[in-house]
N, C-alpha and C positions, 0 to 999 in steps of 0.2 A: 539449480532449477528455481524459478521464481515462483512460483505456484505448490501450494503441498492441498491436498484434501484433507483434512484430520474427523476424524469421527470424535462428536462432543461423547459427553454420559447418555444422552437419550436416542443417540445415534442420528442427530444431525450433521449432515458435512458441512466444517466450518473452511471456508476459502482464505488460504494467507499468500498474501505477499510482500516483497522486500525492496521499496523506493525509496526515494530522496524526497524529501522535506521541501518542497520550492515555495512555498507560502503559508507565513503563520497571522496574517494579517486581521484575521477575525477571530472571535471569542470561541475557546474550544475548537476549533475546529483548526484542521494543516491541512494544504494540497501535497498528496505524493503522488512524483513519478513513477512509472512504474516502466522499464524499460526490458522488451523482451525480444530477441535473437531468433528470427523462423528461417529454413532453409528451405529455398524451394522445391518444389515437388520434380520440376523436368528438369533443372537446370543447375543446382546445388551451391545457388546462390546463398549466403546468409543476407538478410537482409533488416533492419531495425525498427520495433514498432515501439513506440509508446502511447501512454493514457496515462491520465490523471484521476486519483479519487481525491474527493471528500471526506475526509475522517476523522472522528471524533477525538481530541484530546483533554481528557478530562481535567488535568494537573498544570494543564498549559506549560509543558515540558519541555516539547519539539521545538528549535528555530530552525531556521530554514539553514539548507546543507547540509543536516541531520541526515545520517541513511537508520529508517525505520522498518518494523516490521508490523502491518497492516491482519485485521481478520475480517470477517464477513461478520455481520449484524443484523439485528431487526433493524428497521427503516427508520433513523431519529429524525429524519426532517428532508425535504424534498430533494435533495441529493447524498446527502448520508446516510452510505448502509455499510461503514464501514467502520471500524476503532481501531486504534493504536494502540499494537501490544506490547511492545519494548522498542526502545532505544538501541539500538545496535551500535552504531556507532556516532561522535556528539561530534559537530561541525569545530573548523580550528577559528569561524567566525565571532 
């Protein structure tokens, strides 16, 4: 599943997910993919949706290829409200 809810200490739900690295070209921040699988409702089609976040890399870590694992944030700047929380797996790039 690409999506977990996790309840912080104060019992906020923190949103995680688990994409690809497609762009490290600016400071601190990576684009992940994020690619998720819906079947339809009358027809039992699978069918592919994705989206891109904005998310914060503090350590400038990430390159692109990288598959990461994403959580939800306060708002750092008009499209990030996201951070990178580990490295899962490091690109052969």
């Amino acid at each position: 599943r690409a999506v977990s809810l996790v309840r912080d200490g104060g019992g906020v739900r923190m949103r995680r997910f688990i994409g690809k690295v497609v762009s490290d070209k600016m400071e601190k921040t990576v684009v992940v993919m994020v690619e998720k699988f819906k079947k339809h409702p009358a027809y039992g089609k699978f069918t592919r949706h994705r989206k891109k976040f904005y998310a914060h890399d503090e350590a400038e870590a990430c390159k692109s290829g990288d598959k990461v694992r994403i959580e939800s944030s306060r708002p750092l700047s008009k499209l990030k409200r996201w951070k990178v929380a580990e490295i899962l797996e490091k690109s052969s790039r």
